[in-house]
C-alpha positions as CSV (number, residue, x, y, z in Angstrom):
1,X,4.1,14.5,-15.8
2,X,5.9,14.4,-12.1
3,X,8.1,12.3,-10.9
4,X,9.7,11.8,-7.8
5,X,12.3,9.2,-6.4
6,X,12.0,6.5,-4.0
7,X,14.1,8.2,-1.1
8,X,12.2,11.7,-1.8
9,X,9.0,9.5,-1.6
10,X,10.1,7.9,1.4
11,X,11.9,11.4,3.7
12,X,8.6,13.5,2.7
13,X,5.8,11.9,1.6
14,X,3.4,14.5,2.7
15,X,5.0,16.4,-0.1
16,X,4.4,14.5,-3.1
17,X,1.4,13.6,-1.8
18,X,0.7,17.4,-2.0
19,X,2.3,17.5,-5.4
20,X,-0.2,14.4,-6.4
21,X,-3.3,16.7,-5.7
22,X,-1.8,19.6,-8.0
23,X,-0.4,17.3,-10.8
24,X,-3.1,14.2,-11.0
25,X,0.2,11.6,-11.5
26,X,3.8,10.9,-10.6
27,X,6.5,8.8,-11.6
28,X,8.1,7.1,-9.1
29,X,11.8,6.8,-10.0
30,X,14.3,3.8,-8.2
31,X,17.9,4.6,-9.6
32,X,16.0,6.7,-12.4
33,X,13.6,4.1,-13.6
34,X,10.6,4.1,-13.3
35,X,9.0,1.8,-10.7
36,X,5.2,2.9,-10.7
37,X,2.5,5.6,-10.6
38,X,0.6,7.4,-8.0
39,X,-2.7,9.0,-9.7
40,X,-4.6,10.9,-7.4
41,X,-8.1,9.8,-6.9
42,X,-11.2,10.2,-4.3
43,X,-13.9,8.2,-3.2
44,X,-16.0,9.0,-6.3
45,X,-13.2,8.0,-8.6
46,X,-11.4,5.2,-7.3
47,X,-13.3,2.2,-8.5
48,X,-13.8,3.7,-12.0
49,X,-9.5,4.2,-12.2
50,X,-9.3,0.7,-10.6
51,X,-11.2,-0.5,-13.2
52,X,-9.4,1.2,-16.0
53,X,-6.0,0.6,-14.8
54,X,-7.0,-3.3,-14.8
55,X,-7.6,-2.9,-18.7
56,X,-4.7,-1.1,-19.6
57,X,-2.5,-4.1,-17.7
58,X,-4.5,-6.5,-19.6
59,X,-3.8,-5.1,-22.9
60,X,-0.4,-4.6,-22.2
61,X,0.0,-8.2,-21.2
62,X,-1.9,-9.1,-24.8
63,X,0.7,-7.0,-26.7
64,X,3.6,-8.7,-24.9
65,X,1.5,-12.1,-25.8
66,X,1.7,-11.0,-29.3
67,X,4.9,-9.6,-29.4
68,X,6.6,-13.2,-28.3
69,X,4.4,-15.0,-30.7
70,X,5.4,-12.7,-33.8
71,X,9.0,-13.6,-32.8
72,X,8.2,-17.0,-32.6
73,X,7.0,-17.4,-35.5
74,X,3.8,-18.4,-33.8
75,X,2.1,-15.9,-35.4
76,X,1.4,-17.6,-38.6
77,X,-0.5,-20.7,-37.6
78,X,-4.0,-21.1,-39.6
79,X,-6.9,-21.2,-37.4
80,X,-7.4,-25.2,-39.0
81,X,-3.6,-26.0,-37.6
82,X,-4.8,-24.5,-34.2
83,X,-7.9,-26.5,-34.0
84,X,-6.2,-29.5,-34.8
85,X,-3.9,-29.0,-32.1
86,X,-6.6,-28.3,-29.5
87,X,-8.4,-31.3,-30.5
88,X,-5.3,-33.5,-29.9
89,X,-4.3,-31.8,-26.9
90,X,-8.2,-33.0,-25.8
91,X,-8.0,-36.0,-26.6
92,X,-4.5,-37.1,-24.7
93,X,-6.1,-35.1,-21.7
94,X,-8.8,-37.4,-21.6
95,X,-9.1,-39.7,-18.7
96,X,-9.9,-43.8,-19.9
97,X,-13.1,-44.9,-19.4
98,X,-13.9,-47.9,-16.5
């Protein structure tokens, strides 16, 4: 893995866009943390890493979901106390009948 920071990034860009083609990734660095990824792709690959990319944002945002409900406590509920508390957050949403 590559990196490069956000002032070499921004002074040569050609060059770790040349780097890119030879190491397929790099690790952007602000202040020596990462920021983000370049991952070289072409016109045959670029809706298939799109695609992929979107998944492994999604499951990272489920872990973080799960992680915050384990420290919680959330993550002991029974399916029956759930259900109960969908059906009364229904029911209050409920607009009165005219």
């Amino acid at each position: 893995m590559e990196f490069a920071n956000v002032a070499e990034f921004r002074q040569n860009a050609s060059s770790v866009f040349s780097r890119l083609g030879q190491a397929g990734e790099i690790v952007i660095l602000r202040n020596g943390r990462p920021v983000g990824m370049l991952v070289a792709a072409d016109a045959s690959t670029l809706d298939a890493l799109r695609v992929a990319t979107q998944r492994a944002r999604s499951q990272l945002a489920v872990e973080r979901i799960r992680d915050a409900s384990k420290r919680g406590g959330r993550d002991r509920v029974s399916m029956t106390a759930i259900d109960q508390l969908v059906r009364k957050a229904r029911k209050g949403s409920r607009t009165p009948k005219r």
